[in-house]
C-alpha positions in Angstrom: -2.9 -19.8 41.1 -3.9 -16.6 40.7 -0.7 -15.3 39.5 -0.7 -17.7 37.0 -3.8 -16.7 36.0 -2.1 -12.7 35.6 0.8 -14.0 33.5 -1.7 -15.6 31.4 -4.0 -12.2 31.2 -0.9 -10.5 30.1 0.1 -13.1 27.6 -3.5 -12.6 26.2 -3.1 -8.8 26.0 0.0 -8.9 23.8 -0.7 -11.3 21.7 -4.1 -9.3 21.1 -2.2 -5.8 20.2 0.5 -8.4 18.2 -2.9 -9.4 16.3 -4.0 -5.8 15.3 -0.3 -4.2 14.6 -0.4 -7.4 11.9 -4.3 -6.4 11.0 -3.1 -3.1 10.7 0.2 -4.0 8.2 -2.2 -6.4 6.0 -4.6 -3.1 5.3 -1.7 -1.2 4.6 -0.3 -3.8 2.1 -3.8 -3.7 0.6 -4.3 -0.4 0.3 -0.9 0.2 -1.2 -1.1 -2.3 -3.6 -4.9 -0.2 -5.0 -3.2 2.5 -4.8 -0.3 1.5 -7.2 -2.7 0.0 -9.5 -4.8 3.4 -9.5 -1.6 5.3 -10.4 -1.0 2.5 -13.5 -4.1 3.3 -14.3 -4.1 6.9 -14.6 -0.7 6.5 -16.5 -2.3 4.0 -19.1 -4.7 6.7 -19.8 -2.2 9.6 -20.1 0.1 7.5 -22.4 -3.3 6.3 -24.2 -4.2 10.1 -24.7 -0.9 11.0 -26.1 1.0 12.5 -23.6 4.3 12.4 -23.6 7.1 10.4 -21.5 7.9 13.8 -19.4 4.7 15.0 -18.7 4.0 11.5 -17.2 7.0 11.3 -15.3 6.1 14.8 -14.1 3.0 14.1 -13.1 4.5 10.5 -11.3 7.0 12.7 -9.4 3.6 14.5 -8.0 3.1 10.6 -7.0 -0.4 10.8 -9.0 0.6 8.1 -11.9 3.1 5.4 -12.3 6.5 6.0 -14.6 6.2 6.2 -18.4 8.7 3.6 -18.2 6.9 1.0 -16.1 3.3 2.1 -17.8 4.7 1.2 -21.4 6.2 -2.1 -20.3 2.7 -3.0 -19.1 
């Protein structure tokens, strides 16, 4: 019995570290995805203030705004 109860223990421990690695990914996805909307953001402003398409695809290649492309189909 008391191997059995081992196996179990160990079945327990990797579903737990399967259960924050997922945790982990879902933050990530999160976090991306308010980050991305940030960078829209900043690229809404830059096309609102009149900047051109190259200075905001210069300042997306610096990975601070979104595309002037993708920020005028919005």
């Amino acid at each position: 019995m008391n191997n059995n109860v081992k196996k179990h223990s160990v079945h327990n421990q990797n579903e737990a570290k399967k259960s924050i690695v997922r945790l982990y990914y879902l933050i990530a996805r999160l976090q991306n995805k308010f980050v991305n909307q940030h960078k829209l953001e900043v690229g809404l402003y830059l096309m609102a203030s009149g900047a051109t398409w190259k200075s905001i695809d210069t300042i997306s290649s610096l990975e601070y705004s979104a595309y002037a492309k993708t920020v005028e189909e919005y």
